[in-house]
N, C-alpha and C positions, 0 to 999 in steps of 0.2 A: 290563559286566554287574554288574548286586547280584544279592548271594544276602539274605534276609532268615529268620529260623529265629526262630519264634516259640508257642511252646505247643503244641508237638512238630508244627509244622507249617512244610515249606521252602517260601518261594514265590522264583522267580528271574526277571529282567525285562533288558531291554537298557535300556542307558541311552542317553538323547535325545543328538544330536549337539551340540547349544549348549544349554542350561534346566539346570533343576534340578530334583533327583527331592528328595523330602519323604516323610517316613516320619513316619506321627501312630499316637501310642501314648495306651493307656488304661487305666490300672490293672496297668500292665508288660505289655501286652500289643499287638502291632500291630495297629491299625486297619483302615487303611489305607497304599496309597502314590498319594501326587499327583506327577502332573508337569505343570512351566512350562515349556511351551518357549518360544526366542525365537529371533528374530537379528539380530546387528545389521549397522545402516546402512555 
């Protein structure tokens, strides 16, 4: 799981089994969160 606390605001998310989670910030402030999932061969 992420917790993410950002301008007096929580957001919490599971995290994908194989990818990567991406947190995009802007002006110190979170944007966004992207996820990649994948799996391999």
């Amino acid at each position: 799981m992420v917790l993410v606390v950002s301008d007096g605001r929580v957001r919490f998310t599971e995290l994908s089994v194989h990818g990567e989670t991406i947190v995009v910030t802007h002006q110190g402030k979170v944007k966004r969160v992207k996820f990649d999932e994948g799996e391999e061969f």
